[in-house]
C-alpha positions in Angstrom: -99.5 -24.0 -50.1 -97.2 -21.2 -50.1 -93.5 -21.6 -51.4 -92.3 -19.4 -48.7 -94.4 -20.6 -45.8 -93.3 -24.0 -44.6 -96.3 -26.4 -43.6 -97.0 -27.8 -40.0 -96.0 -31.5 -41.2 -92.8 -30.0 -42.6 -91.8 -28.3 -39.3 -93.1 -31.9 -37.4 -90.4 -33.6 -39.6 -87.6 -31.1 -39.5 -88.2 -30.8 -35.9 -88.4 -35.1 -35.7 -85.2 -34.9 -37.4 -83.3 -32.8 -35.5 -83.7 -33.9 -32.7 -83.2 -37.4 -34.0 -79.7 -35.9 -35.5 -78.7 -34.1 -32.4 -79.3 -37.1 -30.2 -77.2 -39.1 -33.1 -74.5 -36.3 -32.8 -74.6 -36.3 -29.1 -74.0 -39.8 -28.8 -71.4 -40.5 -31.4 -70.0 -36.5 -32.3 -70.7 -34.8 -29.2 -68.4 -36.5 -26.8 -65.2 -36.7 -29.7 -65.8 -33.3 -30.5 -65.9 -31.8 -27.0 -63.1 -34.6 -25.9 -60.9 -33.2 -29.1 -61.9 -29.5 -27.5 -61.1 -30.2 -24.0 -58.0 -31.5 -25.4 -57.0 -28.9 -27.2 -57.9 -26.4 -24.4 -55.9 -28.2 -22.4 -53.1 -28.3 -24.8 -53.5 -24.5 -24.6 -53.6 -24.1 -21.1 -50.5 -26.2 -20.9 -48.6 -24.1 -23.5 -49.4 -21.2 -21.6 -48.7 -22.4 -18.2 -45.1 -23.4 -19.5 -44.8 -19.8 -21.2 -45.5 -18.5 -17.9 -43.4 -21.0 -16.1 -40.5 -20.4 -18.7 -41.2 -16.5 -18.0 -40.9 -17.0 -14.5 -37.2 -19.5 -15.3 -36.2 -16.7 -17.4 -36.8 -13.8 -14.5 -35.4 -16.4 -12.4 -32.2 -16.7 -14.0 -31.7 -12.8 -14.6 -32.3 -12.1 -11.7 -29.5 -15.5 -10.7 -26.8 -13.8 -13.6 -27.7 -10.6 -11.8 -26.8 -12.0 -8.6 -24.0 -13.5 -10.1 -22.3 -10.9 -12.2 -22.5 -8.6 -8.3 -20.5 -11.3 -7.1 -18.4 -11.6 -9.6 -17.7 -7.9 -9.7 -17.7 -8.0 -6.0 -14.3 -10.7 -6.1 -12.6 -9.1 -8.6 -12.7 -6.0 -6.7 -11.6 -7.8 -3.0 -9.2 -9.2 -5.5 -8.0 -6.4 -6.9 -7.9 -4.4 -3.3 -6.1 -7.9 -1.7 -3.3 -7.6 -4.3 -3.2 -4.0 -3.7 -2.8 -4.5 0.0 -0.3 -7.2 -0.6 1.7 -4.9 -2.9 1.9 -2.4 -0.6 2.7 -4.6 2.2 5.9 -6.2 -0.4 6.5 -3.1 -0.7 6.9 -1.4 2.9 8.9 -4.9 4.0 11.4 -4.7 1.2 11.6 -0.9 2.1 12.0 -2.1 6.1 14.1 -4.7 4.9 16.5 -2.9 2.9 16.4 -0.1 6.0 17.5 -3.0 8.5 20.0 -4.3 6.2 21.8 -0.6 5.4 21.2 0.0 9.0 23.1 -3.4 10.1 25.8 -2.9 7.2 26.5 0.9 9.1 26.6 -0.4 12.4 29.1 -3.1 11.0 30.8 -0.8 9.3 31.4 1.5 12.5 32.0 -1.5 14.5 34.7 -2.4 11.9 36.2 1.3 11.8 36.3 1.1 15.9 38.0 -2.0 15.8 40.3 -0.4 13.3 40.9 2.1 15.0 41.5 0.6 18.0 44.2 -1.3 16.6 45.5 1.5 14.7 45.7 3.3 18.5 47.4 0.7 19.8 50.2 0.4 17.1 50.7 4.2 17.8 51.2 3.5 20.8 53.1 0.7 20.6 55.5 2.6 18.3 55.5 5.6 20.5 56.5 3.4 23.2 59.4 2.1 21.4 60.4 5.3 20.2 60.1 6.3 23.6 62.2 3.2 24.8 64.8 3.7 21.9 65.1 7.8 22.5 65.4 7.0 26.8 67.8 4.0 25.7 70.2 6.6 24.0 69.7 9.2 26.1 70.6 7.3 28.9 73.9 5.3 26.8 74.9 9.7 26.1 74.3 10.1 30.0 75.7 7.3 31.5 79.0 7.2 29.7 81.2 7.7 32.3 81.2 5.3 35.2 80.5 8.5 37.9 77.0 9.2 36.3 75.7 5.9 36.2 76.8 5.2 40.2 74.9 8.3 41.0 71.8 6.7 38.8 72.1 3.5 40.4 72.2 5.4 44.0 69.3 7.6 43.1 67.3 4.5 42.6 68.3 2.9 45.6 67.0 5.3 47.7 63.7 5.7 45.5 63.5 1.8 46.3 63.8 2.4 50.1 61.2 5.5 50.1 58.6 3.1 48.3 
């Protein structure tokens, strides 16, 4: 027998054996082994399914903040443009405001410079009347001094009285 070239009873019994020890491993190795490798594959699978899933979350909620930081951006500007508007509006009704209220205090105060006047007018007049009355008054008392002149006043106004 050769040292390097197994005999046919050796290769019977390593054969015998291997199969005994694979039909061993099969029923007590085999099954933990590929359970514990299923398992693990599956833990895999899971781990990258909820990468993927947190992937997904995470382009999710960029593309949410996204959304969000538009609208934000969005308010602040109809915000911004509202108190603009509002402003501007405050601004125009104080103007109109402080127009009506110089126009009114105008028209008052022509109304009150009429009335003045008015009045003013009228004590002229007034005045000029009795200056009138006072000047006729002594004009007459100069004319009518003698008793002649006023009978011929008194006649004149008779017949003026008869005529009407």
């Amino acid at each position: 027998m050769d040292l390097l070239s197994p005999g046919s009873g050796l290769i019977v019994w390593q054969f015998v054996i291997f199969v005994g020890l694979f039909f061993l491993l099969k029923a007590y190795a085999w099954k933990p082994i590929l359970a514990s490798l299923k398992e693990r594959e599956e833990s895999i699978q899971s781990a990258l399914d909820s990468a993927e899933k947190a992937k997904a979350e995470m382009a999710s909620l960029k593309s949410d903040n996204e959304k969000l930081l538009k609208e934000a951006r969005e308010e602040r500007d109809r915000i911004l443009r509202d108190a603009r508007e509002a402003a501007a509006r405050l601004h125009d009704e104080a103007q109109a405001g402080a127009k009506k209220n110089a126009d009114r205090i105008i028209e008052d105060a022509k109304a009150i410079i009429h009335t003045e006047k008015q009045a003013a007018l009228r004590d002229v007049k007034a005045q000029v009347a009795l200056f009138s009355l006072e000047i006729s008054e002594k004009l007459i008392k100069k004319n009518l001094s003698d008793d002649k002149q006023q009978k011929d006043l008194i006649d004149t106004y008779i017949k003026d009285l008869k005529l009407n």
